[in-house]
N, C-alpha and C positions, 0 to 999 in steps of 0.2 A: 504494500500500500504506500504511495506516495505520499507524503508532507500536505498535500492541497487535500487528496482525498481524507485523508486524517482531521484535517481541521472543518474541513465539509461536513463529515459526519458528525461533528461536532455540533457546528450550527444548524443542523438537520435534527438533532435531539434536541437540542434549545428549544426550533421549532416547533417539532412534535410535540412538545411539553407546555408550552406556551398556548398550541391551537387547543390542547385538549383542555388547558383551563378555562380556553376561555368560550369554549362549547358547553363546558358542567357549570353544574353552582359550586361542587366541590373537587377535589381532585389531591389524593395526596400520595406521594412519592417517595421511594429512599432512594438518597444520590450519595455516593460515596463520590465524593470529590475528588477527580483529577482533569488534567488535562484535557481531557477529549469529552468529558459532560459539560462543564462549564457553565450549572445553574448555581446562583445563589441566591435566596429567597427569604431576608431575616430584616430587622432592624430597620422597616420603612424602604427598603430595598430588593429591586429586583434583576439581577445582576443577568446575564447571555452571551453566551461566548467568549466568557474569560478564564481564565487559568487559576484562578487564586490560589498561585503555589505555597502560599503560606502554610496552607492549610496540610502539605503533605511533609513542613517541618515537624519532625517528630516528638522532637524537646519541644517546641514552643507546644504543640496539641498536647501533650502528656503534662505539662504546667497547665495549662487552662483548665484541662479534665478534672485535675488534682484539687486546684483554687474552686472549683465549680464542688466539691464534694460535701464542705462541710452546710450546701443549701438544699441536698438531696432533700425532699419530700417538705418542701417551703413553699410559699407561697413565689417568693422571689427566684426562684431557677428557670420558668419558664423567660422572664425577662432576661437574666443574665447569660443564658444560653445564649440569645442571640447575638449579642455586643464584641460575638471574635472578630469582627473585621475593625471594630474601634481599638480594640486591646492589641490590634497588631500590627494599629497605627502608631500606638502609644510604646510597643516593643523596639520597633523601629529606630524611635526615636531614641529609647534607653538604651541600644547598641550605638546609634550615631553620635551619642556623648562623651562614650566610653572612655576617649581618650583628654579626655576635660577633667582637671582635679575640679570639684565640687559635691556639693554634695545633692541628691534626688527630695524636690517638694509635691506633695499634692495636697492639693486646697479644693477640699467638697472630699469627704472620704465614704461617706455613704456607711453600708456594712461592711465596709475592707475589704471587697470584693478584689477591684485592680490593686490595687499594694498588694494584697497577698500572691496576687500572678506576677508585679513585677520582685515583690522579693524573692520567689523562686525560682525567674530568670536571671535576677543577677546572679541567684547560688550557683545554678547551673554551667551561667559564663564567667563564673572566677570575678566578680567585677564587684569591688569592693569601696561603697560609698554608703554614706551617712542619707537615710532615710526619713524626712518629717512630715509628720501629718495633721495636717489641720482641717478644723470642722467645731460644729457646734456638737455634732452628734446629737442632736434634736431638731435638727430640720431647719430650714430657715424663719424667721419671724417675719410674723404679717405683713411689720411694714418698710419691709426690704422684698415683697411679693412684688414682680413685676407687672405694669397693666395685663388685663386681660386675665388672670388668674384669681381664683375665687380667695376670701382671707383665709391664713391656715394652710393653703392649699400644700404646701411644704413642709409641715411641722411634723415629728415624728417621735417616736417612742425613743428614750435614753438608751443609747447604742454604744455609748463608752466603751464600758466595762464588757461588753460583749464581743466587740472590736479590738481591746486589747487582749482578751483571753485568746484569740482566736492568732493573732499576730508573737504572741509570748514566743513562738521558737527562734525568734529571728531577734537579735542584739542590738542592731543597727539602727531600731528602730527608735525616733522620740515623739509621742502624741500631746499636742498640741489643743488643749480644748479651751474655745469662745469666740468669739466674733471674729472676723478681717474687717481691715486691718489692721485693727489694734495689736490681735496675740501674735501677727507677723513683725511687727514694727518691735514688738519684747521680746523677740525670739532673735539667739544667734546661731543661725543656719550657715555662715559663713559665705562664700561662693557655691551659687548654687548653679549646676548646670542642665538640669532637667525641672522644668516646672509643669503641670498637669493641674488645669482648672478649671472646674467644673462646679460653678457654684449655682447655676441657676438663678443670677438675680444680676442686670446689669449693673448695680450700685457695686456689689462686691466685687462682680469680678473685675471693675476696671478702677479702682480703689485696691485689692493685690495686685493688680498687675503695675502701678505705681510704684508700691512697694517692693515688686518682685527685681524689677529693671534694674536697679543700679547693683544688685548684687549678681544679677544672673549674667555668665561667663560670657566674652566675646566666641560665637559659635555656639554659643548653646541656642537650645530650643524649650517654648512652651509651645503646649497644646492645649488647645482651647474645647472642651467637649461639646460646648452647646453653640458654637456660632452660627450653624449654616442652618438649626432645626427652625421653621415658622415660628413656633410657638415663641420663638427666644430672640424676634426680630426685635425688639429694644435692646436687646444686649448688642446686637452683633453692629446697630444700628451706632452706638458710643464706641465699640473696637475699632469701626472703622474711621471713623475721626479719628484717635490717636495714630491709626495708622496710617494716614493719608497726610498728616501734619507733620508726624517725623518721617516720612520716607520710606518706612516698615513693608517692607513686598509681604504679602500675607499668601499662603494655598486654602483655598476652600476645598472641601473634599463630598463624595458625596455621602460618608458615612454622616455629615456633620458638624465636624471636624473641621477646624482652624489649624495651620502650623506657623508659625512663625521663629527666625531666626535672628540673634543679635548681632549688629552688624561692625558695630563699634561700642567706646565707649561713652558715646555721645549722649549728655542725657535726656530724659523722655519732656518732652511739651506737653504739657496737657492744660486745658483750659476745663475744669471740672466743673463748672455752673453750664457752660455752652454742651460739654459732652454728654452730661446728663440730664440737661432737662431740655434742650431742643431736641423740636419733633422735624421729621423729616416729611416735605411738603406731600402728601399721600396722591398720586395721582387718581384715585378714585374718588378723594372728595374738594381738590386743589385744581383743577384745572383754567381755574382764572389765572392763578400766578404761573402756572406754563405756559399758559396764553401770551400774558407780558412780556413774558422773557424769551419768547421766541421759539420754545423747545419742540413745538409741535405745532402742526398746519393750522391754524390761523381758520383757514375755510371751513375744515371740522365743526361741528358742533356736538357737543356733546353732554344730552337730556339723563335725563334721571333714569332709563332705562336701560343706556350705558352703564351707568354706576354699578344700577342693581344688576346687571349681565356678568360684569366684573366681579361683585360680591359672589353670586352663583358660582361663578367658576373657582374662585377660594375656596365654598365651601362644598361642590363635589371633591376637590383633592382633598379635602378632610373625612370626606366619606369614602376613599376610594383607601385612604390609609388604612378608618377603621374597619378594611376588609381583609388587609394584609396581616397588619400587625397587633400583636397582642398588646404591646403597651397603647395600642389605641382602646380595642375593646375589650382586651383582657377575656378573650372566649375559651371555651375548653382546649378548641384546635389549635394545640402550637408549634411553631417548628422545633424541637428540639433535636441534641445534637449528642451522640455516643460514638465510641471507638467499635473498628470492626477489627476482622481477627488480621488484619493488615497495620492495624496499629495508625489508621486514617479515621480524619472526623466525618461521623457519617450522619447525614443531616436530613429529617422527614419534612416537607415540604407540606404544609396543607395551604392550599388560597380558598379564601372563601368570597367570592365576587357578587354573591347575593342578585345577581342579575342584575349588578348595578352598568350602565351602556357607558362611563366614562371611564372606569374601570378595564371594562373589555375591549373601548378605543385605545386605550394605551397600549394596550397589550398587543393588538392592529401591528400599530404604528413599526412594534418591536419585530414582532413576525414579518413585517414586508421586508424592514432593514436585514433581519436576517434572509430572507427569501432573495435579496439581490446581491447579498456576500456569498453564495452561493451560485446565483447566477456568473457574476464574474468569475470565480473561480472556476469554471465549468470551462467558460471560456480561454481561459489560460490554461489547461489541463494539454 
């Protein structure tokens, strides 16, 4: 079999996989991931025709498996199952530090889920740095909620003491419990060369990231958890100011995921009245001040049926989520994710599309692009 027919057949299961979801209401699969299947189906994502060879690192999957065990039969494994392509974002980036004296921060620690996966990759890769963790370990308070979230929405049961029993085999580690940026700005973390923040509330997290800057290393890297999710367009809406004012090239990814790199040790601009509390002019309810300004055709008019078109289409892709993903609807049906006797992550796929038509146009969309990577290939055969 040639290289073209290889990667053909490839896209030719994708396809099959994709038409037959989107024929059913339901449809569920075991894909043992490699090369030549190329579906991933988790965390608001629906991946075709790709490789994700990460997945056939055997230390990084035999750490996740590991870190995923003490949530067996919890409420939170179905969630945490699906989060390997963020955690192997965040792997990544604690290999690409490696050679940076400092020491590793995460700010939003949750139940120690990722700390405990990255402290068994460091064990694993010999790589020996100083570990801290911050958090409230009670969730965020009300009124650091950002718009759009109900009050409370964040708050959560005293996870201390459960978080440090769980993290106890590991030395390196020092927990850090109460607010950002207070308990950062008391804390000496020295140089830090990996930062991970995920705090869920634009106030904090660009309030650490203030704080994080002048210590984190030339070449280090943060990762930002929530920039690219909808839900967290106030946050990512303040990131991008500071990163558009100092210069900061930023990746968006599509788990998410922000990365950013320090470039120098120039330090950070921030105008914090302008970053947090201006709104960005919303093209669905602002179109007089585009008008002014020239951004958009002039001839255009655009009535209140526009708006509300606009709003419609926000919120089928909020219903086309809650069909994929469990942290949307939290349904019995979830992807989860086991070892097979290959020592690969092997991952069951359910979609539930509920017959929903914008759902199944995307999935169209997916199948035709796959259908004319195929075609070409065919022709170059």
């Amino acid at each position: 079999m040639t290289e073209n027919e290889k990667i053909s057949n490839g896209y030719e299961f994708s396809k099959a996989f994709l038409q037959t979801a989107a024929a059913q209401n339901t449809i569920a699969i075991d894909i043992a991931h490699s090369r030549d299947l190329g579906v991933f189906a988790a965390d608001s994502m629906i991946l075709t025709g790709k490789s994700h060879s990460f997945l056939q690192d055997s230390l990084f999957v035999s750490a996740y498996m590991e870190a995923l065990g003490r949530f067996r039969n919890t409420e939170s494994l179905p969630i945490l199952t699906q989060l390997v392509w963020r955690k192997h974002v965040l792997d990544w980036a604690l290999q690409n530090t490696a050679n940076l004296s400092g020491s590793v921060a995460e700010f939003g620690v949750d139940q120690g889920f990722g700390a405990d996966l990255m402290l068994r990759r460091m064990q694993q890769l010999d790589l020996v740095h100083s570990v801290y963790l911050f958090d409230t370990f009670e969730g965020i308070p009300s009124d650091l909620t950002d718009d759009g979230f109900p009050e409370g929405h964040f708050k959560a049961q005293n996870r201390y003491e459960a978080v440090k029993a769980a993290l106890a085999p590991y030395d390196n580690v020092t927990f850090v419990r109460g607010l950002l940026p207070e308990t950062l700005a008391a804390t000496n973390t020295g140089p830090i060369r990996l930062a991970h923040i995920d705090l869920n509330n634009a106030t904090s997290e660009v309030q650490t990231l203030i704080e994080v800057w002048p210590r984190l290393c030339v070449g280090g890297w943060i990762v930002f958890d929530d920039f690219g999710w909808i839900a967290f367009k106030q946050q990512q809406s303040a990131l991008k100011r500071i990163f558009q004012r100092n210069s900061i090239p930023y990746l968006e990814l599509p788990t998410g995921q922000a990365l950013i790199c320090k470039p120098s040790n120039r330090p950070l601009e921030v105008d914090l009245k302008t970053v947090l509390h201006q709104r960005d002019d919303d093209a669905l309810t602002n179109w007089s001040s585009l008008l002014e300004s020239k951004q958009i055709d002039q001839s255009k008019e655009f009535d209140a049926d526009e708006t509300k078109n606009a709003l419609a289409y926000i919120e089928n892709q909020h219903k086309f989520l809650e069909t994929i993903d469990p942290v949307y609807r939290r349904g019995s049906d979830q992807p989860m994710f086991s070892m097979n006797d290959n020592d690969e992550l092997t991952m069951t796929v359910t979609l539930n599309l509920q017959k929903h038509e914008y759902g199944r146009s995307l999935i169209q969309i997916q199948i035709d692009a796959l259908q004319a990577e195929i075609d070409e290939l065919s022709k170059n055969a």
